[in-house]
N, C-alpha and C positions, 0 to 999 in steps of 0.2 A: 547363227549367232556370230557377230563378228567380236575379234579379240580385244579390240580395244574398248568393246562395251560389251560386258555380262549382265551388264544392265536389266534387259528383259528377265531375265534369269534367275539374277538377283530380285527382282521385286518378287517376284512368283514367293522366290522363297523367304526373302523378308517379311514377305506379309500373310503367312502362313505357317504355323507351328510346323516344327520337324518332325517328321518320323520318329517314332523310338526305333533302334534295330531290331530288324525283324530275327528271329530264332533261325539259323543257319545262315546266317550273314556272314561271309567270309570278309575275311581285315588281310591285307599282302602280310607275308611273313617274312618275305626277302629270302636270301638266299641265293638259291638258282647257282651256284658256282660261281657270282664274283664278290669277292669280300671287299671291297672297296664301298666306301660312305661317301656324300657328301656331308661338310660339316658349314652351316653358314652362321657367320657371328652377326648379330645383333645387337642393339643399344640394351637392351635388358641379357643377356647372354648368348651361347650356343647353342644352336639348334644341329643335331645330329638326324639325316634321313639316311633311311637303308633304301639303297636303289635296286630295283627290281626290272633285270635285264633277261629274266625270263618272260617278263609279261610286255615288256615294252622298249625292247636292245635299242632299234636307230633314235631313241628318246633318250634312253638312260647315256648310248654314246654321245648325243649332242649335248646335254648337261655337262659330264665329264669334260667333255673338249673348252667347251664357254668354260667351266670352272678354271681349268689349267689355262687357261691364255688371261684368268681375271674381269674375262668380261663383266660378270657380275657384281664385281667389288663397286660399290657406290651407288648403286642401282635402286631405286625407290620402288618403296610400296603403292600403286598409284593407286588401286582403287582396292579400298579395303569394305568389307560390309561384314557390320555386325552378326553373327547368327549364321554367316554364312564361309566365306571366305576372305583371303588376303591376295592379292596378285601384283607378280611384281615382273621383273626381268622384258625391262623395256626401258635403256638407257637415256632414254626421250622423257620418262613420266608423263608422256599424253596418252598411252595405250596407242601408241600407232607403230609404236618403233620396235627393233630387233634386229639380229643377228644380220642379215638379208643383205646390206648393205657391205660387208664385212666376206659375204661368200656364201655363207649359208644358205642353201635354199631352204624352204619350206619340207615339213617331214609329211610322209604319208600316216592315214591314222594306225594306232596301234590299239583299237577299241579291244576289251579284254570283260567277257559277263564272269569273270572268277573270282573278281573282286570290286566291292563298292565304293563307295566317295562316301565316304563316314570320317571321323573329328583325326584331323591328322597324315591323312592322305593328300599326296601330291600330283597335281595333273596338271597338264598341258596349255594353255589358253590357244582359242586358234579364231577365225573367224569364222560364216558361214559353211565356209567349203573344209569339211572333215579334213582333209587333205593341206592343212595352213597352217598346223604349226610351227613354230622355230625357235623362238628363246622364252617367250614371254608363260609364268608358269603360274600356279595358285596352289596354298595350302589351306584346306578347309579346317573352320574354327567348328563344325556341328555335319552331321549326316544330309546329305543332298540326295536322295535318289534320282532327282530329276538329271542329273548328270550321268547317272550310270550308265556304260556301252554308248554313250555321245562322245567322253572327251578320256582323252588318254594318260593312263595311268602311269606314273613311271616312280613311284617315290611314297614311303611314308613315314613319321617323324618317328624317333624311336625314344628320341631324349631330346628335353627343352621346350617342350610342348608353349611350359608357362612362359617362357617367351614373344612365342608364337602371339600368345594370348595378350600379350601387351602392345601388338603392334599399333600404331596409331586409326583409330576407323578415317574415313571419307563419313559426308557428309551429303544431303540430299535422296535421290531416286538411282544416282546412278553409282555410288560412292566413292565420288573422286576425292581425295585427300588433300589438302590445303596443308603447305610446311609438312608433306609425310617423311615416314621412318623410311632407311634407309640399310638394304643388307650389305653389312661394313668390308665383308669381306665373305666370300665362300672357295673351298678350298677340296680337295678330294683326296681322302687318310684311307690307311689298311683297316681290316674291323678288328 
């Protein structure tokens, strides 16, 4: 699956009802020893995510670092899909762009079976090769299992949800977004 198109992935799951959650379906609870948040503001408000550096540290670390140098601030929603997810953190808005450029290399994967991609969970975007992610992330708007132990978990909303919910969608098969939202600013607070 490459990063700048979830495309495939997305259709599957746009054009197929969601799972309800199945009964012992774990949701991250966060924790793990570091009380630090990311907090990202948005055109409809603040979205608060608990980051979970028990399940996915060289991930939660690369957010923190992009957060505090700003990389994020101004950064578009480029391809949003109903039903399914939001993705953003790619200073390009084509999905090709990232950190990479800047020093980053690409993160190794941090796949974790302990927890799901259900309404509110944050992961990683990467391309084919497990091994490719770097800045570019997505927060899911409904439950994807098809994602589960593919893409890495680092994050999930704890407050602001309806925010989330107001992002602007993309349009089409692939859901690129025309004049999309933009996260205004994100920023990393004590909890």
């Amino acid at each position: 699956m490459r990063r700048r198109d979830l495309a495939g992935l997305a259709l599957a799951a746009a054009s197929t009802p969601l799972p309800a959650l199945a009964q012992g379906t774990r949701q991250p609870q966060g924790g793990g020893g570091d009380e630090e948040r990311l907090v990202i503001d948005l055109k409809d408000g603040p979205v608060t995510i608990q980051l979970l550096p028990e399940v996915a540290p060289r991930h939660v670390e690369r957010i923190k670092a992009l957060a505090r140098r700003g990389f994020y601030d101004g950064t578009p929603f480029h391809r949003v899909i109903e039903n399914f997810m939001a993705q953003g953190g790619d200073p390009t808005g084509t999905g090709t762009g990232g950190a990479r450029d800047q020093g980053y290399p690409d993160l190794p994967a941090e796949f974790t079976n302990r927890y799901r991609f259900i309404r509110g969970v944050c992961g990683m975007a990467r391309s084919g090769d497990p091994n490719s992610a770097n800045s570019q992330f997505f927060i899911m708007f409904a439950p994807a299992s098809s994602l589960d132990g593919q893409y890495t978990i680092w994050g999930r909303v704890v407050s602001g949800m309806e925010a989330v919910d107001k992002i602007k969608r993309g349009t089409g098969n692939n859901g690129m977004v025309q004049g999309p939202d933009k996260l205004l600013r994100a920023r990393i607070v004590a909890a």
